[in-house]
Biopython code that builds the backbone (N, CA, C, O; Angstrom):
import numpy as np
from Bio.PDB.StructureBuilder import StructureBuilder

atoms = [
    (1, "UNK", "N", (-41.880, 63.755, 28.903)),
    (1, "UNK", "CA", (-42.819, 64.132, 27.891)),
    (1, "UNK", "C", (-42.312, 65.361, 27.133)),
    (1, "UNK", "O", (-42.398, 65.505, 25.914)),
    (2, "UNK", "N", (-41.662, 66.408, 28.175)),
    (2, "UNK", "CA", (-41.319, 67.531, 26.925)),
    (2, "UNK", "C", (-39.745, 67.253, 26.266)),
    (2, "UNK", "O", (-39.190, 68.273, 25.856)),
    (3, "UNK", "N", (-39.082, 66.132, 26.147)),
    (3, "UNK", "CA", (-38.179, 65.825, 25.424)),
    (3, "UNK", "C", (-38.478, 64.783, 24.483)),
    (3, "UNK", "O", (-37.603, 64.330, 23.745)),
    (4, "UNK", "N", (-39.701, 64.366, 24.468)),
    (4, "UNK", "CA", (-40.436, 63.643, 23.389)),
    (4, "UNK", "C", (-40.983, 64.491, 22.473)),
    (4, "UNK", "O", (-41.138, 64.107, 21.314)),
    (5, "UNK", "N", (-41.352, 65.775, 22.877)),
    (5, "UNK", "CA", (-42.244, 66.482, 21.691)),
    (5, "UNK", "C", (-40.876, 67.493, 21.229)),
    (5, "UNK", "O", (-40.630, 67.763, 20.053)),
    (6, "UNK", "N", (-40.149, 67.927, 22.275)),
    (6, "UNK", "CA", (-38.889, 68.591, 21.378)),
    (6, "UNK", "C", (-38.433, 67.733, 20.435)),
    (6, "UNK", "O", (-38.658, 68.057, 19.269)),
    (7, "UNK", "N", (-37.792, 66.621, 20.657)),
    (7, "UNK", "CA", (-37.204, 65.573, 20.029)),
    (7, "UNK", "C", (-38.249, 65.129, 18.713)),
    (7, "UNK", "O", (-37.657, 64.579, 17.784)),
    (8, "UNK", "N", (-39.466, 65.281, 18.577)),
    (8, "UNK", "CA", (-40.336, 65.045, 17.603)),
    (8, "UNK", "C", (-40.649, 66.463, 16.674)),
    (8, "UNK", "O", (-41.496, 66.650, 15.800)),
    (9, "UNK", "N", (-39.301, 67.637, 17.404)),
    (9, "UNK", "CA", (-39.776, 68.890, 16.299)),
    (9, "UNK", "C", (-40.881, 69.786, 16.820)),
    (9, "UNK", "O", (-41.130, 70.830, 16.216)),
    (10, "UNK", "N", (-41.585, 69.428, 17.948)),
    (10, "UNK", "CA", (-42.004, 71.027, 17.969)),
    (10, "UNK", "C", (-41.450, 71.725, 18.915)),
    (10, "UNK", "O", (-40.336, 71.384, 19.312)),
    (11, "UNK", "N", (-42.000, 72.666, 19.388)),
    (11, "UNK", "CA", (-41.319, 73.825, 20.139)),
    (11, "UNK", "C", (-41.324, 73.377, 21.624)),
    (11, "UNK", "O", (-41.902, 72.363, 22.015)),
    (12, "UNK", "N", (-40.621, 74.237, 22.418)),
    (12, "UNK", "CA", (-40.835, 73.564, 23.782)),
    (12, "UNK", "C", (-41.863, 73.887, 24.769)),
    (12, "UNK", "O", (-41.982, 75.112, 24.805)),
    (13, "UNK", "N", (-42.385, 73.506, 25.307)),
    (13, "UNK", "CA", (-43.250, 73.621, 26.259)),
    (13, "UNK", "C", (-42.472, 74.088, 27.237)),
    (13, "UNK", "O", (-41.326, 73.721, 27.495)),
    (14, "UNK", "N", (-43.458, 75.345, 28.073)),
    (14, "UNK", "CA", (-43.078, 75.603, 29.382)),
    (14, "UNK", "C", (-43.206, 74.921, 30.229)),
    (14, "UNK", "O", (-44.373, 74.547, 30.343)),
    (15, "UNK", "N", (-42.121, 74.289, 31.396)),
    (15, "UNK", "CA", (-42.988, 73.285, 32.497)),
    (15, "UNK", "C", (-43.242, 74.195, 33.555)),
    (15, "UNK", "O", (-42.745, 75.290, 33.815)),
    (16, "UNK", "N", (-44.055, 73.565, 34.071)),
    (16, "UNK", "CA", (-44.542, 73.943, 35.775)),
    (16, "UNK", "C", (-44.781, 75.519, 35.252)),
    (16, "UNK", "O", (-43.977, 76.430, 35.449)),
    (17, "UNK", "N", (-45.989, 75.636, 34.581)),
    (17, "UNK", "CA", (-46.394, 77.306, 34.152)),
    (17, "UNK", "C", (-47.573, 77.069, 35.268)),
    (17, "UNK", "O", (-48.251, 76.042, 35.262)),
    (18, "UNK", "N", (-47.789, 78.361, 36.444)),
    (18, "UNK", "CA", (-48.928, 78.958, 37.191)),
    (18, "UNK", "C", (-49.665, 79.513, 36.209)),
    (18, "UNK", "O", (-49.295, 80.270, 35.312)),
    (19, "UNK", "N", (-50.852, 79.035, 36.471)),
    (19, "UNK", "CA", (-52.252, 80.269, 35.801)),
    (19, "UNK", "C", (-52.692, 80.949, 36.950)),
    (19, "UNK", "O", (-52.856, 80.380, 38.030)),
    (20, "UNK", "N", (-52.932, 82.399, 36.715)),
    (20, "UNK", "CA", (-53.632, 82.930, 37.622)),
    (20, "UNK", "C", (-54.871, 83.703, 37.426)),
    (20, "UNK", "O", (-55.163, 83.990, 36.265)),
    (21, "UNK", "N", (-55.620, 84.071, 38.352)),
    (21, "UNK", "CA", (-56.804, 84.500, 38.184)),
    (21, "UNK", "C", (-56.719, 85.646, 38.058)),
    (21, "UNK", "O", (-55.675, 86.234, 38.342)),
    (22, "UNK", "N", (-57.621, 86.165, 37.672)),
    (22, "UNK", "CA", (-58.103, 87.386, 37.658)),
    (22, "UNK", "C", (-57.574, 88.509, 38.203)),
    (22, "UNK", "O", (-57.605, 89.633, 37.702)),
    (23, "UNK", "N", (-56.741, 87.965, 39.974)),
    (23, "UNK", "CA", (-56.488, 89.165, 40.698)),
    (23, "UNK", "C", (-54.996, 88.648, 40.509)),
    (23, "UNK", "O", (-54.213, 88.709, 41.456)),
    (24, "UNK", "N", (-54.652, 88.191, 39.403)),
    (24, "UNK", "CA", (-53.383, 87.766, 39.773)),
    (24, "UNK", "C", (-53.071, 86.511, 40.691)),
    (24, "UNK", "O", (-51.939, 86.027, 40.706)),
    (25, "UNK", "N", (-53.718, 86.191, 41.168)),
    (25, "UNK", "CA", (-53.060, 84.954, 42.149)),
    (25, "UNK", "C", (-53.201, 83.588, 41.702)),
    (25, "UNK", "O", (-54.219, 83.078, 41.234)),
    (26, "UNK", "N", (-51.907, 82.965, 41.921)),
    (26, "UNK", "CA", (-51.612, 81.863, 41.226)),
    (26, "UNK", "C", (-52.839, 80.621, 41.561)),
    (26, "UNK", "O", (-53.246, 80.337, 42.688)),
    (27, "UNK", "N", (-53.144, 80.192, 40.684)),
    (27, "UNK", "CA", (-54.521, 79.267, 41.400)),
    (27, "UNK", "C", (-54.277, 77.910, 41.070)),
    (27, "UNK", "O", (-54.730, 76.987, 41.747)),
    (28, "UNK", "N", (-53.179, 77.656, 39.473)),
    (28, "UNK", "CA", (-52.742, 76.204, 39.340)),
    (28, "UNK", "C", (-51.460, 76.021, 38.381)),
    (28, "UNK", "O", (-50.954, 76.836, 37.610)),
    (29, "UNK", "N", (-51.163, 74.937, 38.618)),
    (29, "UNK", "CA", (-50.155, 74.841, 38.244)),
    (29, "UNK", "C", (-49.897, 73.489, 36.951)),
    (29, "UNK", "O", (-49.861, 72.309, 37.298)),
    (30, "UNK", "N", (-49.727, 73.953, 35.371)),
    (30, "UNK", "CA", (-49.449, 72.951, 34.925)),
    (30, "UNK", "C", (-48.448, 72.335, 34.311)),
    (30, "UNK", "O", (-47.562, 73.151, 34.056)),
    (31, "UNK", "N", (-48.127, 70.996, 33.873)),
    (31, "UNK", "CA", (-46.986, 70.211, 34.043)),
    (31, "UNK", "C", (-46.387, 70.729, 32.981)),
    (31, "UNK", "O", (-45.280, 71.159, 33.306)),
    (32, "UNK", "N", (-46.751, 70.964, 31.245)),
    (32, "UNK", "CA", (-46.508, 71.863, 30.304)),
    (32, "UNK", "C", (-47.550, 72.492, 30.052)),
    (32, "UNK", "O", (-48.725, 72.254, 30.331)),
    (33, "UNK", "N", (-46.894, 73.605, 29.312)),
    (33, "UNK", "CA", (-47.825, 74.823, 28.478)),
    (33, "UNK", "C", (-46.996, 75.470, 27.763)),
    (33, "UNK", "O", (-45.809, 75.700, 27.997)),
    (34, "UNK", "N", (-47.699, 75.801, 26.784)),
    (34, "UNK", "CA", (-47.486, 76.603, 25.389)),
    (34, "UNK", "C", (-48.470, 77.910, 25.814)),
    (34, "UNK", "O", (-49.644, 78.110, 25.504)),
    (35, "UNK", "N", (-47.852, 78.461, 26.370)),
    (35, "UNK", "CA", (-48.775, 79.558, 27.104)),
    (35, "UNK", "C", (-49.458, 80.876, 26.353)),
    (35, "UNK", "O", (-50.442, 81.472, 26.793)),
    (36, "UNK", "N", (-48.546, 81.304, 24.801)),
    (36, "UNK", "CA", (-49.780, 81.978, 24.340)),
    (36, "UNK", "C", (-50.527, 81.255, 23.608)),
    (36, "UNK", "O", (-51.450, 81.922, 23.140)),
    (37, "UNK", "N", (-50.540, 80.055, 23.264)),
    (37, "UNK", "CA", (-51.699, 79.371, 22.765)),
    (37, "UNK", "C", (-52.685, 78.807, 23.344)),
    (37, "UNK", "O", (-53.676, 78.418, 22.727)),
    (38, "UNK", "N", (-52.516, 78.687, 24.707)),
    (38, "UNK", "CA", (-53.028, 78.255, 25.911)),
    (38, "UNK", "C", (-53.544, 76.600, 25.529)),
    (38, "UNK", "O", (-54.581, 75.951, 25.393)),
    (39, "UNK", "N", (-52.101, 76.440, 25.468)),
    (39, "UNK", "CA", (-52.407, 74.576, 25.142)),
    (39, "UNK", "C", (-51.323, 74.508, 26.511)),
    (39, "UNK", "O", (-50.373, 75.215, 26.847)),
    (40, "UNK", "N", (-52.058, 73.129, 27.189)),
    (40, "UNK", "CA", (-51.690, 72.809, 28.719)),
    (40, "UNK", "C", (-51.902, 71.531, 28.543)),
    (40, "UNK", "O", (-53.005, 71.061, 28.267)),
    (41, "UNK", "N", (-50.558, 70.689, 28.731)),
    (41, "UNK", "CA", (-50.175, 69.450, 28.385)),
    (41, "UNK", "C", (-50.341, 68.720, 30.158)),
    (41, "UNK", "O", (-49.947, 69.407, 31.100)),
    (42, "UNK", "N", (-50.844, 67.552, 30.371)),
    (42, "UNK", "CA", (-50.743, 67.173, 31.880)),
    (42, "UNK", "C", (-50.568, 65.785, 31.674)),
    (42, "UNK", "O", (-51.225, 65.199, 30.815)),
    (43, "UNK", "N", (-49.400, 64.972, 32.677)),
    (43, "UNK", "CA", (-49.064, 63.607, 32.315)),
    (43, "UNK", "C", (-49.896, 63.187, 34.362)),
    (43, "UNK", "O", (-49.859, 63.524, 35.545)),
    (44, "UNK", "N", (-50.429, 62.376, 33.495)),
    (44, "UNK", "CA", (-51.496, 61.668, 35.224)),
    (44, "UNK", "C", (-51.064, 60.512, 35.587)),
    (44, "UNK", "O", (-51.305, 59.626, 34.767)),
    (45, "UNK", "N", (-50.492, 60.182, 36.550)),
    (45, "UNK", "CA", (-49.591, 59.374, 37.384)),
    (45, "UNK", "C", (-51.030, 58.381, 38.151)),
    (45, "UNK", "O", (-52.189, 58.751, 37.961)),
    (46, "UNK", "N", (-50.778, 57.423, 38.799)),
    (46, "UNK", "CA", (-51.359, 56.812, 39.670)),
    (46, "UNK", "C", (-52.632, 57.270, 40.722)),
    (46, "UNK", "O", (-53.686, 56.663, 40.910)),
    (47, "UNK", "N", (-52.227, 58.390, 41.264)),
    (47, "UNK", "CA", (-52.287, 59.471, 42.193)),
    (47, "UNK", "C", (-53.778, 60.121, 41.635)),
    (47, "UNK", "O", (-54.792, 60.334, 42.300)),
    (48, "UNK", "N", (-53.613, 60.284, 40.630)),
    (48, "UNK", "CA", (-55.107, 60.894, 39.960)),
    (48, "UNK", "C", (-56.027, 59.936, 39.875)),
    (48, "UNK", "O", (-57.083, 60.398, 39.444)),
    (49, "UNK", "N", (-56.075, 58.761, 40.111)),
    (49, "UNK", "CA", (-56.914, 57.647, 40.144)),
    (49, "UNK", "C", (-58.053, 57.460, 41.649)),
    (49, "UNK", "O", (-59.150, 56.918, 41.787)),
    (50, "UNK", "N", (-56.980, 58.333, 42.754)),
    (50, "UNK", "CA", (-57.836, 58.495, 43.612)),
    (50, "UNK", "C", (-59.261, 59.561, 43.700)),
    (50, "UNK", "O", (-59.262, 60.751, 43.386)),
    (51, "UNK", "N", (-60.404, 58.789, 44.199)),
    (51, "UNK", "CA", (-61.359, 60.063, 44.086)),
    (51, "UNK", "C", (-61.484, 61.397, 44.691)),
    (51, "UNK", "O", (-62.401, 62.144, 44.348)),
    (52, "UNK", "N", (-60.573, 61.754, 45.612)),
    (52, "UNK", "CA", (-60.641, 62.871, 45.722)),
    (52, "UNK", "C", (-59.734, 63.840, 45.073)),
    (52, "UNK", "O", (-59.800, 65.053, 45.275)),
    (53, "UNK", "N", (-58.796, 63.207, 44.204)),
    (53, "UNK", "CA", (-57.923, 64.003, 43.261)),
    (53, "UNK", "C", (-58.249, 64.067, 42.035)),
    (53, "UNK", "O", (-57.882, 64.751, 41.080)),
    (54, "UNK", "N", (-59.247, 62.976, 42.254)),
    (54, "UNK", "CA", (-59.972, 62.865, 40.605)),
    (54, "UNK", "C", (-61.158, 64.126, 40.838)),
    (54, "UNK", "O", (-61.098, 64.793, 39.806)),
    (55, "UNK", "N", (-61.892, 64.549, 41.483)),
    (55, "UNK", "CA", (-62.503, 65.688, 42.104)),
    (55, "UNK", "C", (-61.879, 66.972, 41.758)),
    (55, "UNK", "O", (-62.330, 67.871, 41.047)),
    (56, "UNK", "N", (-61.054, 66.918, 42.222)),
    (56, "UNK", "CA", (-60.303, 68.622, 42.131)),
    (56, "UNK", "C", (-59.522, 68.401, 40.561)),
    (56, "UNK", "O", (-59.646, 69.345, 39.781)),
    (57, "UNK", "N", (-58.992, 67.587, 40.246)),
    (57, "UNK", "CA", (-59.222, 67.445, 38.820)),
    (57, "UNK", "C", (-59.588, 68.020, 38.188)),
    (57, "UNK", "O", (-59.129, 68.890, 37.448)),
    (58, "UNK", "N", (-61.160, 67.351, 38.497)),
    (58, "UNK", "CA", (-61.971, 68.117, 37.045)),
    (58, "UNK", "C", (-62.435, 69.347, 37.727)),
    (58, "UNK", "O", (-62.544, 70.344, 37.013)),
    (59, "UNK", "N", (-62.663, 69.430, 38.712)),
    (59, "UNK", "CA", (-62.909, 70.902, 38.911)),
    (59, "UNK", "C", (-61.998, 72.031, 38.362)),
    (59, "UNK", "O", (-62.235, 73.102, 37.803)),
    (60, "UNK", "N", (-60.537, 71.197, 38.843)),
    (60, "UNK", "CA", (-59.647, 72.075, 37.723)),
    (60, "UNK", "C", (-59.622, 72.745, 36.153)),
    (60, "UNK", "O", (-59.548, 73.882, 35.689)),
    (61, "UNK", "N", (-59.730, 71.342, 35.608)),
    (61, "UNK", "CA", (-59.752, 71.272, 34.129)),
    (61, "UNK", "C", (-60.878, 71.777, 33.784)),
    (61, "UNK", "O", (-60.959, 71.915, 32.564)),
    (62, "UNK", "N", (-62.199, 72.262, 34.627)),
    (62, "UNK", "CA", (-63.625, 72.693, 33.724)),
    (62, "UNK", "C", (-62.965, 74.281, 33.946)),
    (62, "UNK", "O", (-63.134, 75.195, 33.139)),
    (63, "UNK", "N", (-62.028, 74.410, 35.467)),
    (63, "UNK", "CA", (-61.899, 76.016, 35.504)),
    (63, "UNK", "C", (-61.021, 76.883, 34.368)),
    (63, "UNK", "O", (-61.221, 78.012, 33.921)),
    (64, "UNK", "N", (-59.830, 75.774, 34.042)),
    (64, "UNK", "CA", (-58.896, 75.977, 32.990)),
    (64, "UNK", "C", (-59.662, 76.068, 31.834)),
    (64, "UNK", "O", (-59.488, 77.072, 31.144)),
    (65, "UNK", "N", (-60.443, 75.267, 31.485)),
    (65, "UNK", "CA", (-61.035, 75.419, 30.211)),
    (65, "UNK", "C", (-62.205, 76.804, 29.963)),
    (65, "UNK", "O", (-62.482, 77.469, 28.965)),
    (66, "UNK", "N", (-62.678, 76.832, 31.344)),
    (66, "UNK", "CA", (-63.434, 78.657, 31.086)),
    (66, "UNK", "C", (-62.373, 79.587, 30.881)),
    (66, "UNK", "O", (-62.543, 80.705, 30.395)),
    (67, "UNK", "N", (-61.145, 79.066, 31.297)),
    (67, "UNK", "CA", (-59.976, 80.706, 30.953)),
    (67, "UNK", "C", (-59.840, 80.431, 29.964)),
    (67, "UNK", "O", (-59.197, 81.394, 29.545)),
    (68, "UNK", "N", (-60.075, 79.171, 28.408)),
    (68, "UNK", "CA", (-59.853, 79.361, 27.652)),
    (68, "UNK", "C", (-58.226, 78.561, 27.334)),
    (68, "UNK", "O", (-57.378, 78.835, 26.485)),
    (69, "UNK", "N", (-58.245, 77.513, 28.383)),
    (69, "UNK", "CA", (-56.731, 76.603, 28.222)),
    (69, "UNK", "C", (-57.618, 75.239, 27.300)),
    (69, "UNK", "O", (-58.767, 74.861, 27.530)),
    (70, "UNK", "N", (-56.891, 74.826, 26.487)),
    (70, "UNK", "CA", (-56.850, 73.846, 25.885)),
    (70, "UNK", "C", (-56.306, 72.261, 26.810)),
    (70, "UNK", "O", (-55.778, 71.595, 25.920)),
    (71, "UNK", "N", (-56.264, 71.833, 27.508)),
    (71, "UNK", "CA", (-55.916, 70.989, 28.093)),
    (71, "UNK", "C", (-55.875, 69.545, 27.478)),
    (71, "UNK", "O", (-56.960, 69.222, 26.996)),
    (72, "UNK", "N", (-54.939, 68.649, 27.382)),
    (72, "UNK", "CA", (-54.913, 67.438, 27.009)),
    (72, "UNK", "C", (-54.229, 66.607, 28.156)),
    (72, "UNK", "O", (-53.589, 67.368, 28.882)),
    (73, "UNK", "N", (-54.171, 65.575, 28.471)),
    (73, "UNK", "CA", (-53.882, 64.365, 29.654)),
    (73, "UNK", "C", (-53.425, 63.222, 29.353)),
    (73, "UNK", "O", (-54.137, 62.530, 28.625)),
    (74, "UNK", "N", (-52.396, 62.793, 29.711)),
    (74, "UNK", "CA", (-51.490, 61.724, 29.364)),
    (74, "UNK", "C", (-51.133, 60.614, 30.656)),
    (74, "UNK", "O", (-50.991, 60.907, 31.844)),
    (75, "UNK", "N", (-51.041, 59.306, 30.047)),
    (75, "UNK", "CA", (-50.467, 58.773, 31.487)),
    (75, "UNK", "C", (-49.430, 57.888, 30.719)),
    (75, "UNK", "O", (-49.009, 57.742, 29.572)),
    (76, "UNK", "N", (-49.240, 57.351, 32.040)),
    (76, "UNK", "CA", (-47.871, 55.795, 31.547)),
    (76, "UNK", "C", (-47.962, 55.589, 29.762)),
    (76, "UNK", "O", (-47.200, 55.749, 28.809)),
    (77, "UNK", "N", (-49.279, 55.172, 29.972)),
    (77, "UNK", "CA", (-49.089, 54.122, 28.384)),
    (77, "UNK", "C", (-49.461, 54.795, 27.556)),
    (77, "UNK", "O", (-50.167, 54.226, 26.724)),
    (78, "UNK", "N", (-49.273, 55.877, 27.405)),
    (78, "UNK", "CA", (-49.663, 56.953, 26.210)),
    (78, "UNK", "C", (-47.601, 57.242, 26.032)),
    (78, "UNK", "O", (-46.900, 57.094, 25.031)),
    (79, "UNK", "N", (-47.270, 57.608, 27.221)),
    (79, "UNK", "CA", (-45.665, 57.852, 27.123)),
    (79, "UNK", "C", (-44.661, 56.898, 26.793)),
    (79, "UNK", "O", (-43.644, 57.130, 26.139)),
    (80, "UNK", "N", (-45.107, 55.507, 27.424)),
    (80, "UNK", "CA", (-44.064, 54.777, 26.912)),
    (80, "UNK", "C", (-44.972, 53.788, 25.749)),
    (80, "UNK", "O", (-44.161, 53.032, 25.214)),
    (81, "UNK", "N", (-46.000, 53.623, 25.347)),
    (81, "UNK", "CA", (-46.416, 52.496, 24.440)),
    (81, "UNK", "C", (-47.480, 53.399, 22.966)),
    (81, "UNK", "O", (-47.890, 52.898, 21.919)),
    (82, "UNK", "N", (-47.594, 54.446, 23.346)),
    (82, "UNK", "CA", (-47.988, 55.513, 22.248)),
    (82, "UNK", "C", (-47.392, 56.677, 21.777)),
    (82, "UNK", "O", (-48.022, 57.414, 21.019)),
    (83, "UNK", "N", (-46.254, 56.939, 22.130)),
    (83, "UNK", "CA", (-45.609, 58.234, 22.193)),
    (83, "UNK", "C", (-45.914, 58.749, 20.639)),
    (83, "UNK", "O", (-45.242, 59.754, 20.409)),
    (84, "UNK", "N", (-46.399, 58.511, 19.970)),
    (84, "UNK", "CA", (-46.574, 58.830, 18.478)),
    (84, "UNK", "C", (-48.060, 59.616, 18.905)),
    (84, "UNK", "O", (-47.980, 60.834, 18.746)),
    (85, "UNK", "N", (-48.985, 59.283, 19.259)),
    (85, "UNK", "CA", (-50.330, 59.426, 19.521)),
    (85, "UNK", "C", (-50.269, 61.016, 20.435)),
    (85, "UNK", "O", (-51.082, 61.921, 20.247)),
    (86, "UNK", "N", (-48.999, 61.080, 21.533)),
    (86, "UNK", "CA", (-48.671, 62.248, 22.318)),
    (86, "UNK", "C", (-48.261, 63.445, 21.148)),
    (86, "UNK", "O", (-48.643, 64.615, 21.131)),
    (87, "UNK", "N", (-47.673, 62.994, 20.522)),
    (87, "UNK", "CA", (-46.929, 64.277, 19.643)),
    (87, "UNK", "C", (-48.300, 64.302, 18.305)),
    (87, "UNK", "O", (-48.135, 65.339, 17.662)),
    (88, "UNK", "N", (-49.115, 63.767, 17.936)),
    (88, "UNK", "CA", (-49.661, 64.090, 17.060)),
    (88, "UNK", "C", (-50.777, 65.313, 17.288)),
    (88, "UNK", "O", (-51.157, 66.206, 16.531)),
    (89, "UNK", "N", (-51.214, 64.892, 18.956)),
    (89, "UNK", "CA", (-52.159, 65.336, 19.340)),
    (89, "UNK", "C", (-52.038, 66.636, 19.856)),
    (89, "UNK", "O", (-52.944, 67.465, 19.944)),
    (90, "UNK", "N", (-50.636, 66.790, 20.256)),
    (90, "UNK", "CA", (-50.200, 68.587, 20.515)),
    (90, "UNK", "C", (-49.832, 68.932, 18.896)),
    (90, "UNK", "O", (-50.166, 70.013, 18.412)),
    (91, "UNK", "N", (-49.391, 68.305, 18.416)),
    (91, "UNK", "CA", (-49.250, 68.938, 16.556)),
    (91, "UNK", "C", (-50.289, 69.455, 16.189)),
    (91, "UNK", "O", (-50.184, 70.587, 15.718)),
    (92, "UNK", "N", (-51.701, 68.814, 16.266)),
    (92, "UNK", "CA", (-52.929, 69.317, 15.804)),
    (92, "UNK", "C", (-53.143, 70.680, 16.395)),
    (92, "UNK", "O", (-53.611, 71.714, 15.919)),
    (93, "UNK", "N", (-52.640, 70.360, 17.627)),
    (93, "UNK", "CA", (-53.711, 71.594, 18.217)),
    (93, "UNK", "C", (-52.346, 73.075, 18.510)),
    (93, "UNK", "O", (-52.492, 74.040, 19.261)),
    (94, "UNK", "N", (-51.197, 72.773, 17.678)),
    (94, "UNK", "CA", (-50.483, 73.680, 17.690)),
    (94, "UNK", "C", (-50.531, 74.430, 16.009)),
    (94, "UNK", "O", (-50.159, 75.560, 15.693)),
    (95, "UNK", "N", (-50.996, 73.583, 15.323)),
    (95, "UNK", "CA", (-51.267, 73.715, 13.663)),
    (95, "UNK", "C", (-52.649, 75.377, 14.013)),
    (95, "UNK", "O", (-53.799, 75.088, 14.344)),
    (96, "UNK", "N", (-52.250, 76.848, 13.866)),
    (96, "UNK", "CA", (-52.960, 77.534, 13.789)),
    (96, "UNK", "C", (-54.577, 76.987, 12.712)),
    (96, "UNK", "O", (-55.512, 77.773, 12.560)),
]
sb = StructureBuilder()
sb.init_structure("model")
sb.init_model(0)
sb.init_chain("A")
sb.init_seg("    ")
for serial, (resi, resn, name, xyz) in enumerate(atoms, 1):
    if name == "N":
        sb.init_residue(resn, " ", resi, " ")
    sb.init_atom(name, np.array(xyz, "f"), 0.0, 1.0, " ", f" {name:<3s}", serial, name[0])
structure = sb.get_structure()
């Protein structure tokens, strides 16, 4: 995914960026980020389909989104059968 959006012209995403809390301590970890814009790119595999990962999930993503991360979520067929739809949708939200 981040040689699809380089390769489509924008900038690179950090992979595997920790957010941490408050006291400093690392609390998660995401797959890309554009970290002062706090756009946090996540590609969801199989694995997230289960309910207890689908659980901490969103518990995740509601906590990321109170720090103020932008989060978007991708799987298989967004990467290999939409890849146009992936890069438009970090374009928007990289467009100040």
């Amino acid at each position: 995914m981040r040689l699809l959006l380089v390769d489509a012209g924008l900038p690179a995403p950090e992979p595997q960026l920790w957010v941490h809390d408050r006291c400093g301590i690392p609390l998660y970890r995401i797959d890309l980020a554009y970290r002062k814009r706090r756009i946090g790119i996540e590609y969801d595999g199989q694995s997230h389909l289960d309910p207890d990962v689908f659980h901490y999930d969103r518990f995740r993503s509601n906590w990321l989104a109170g720090q103020g991360w932008r989060m978007r979520y991708f799987t298989a067929d967004d990467l290999y059968r939409r890849p146009t739809h992936i890069v438009t949708t970090i374009h928007s939200l990289l467009i100040p």
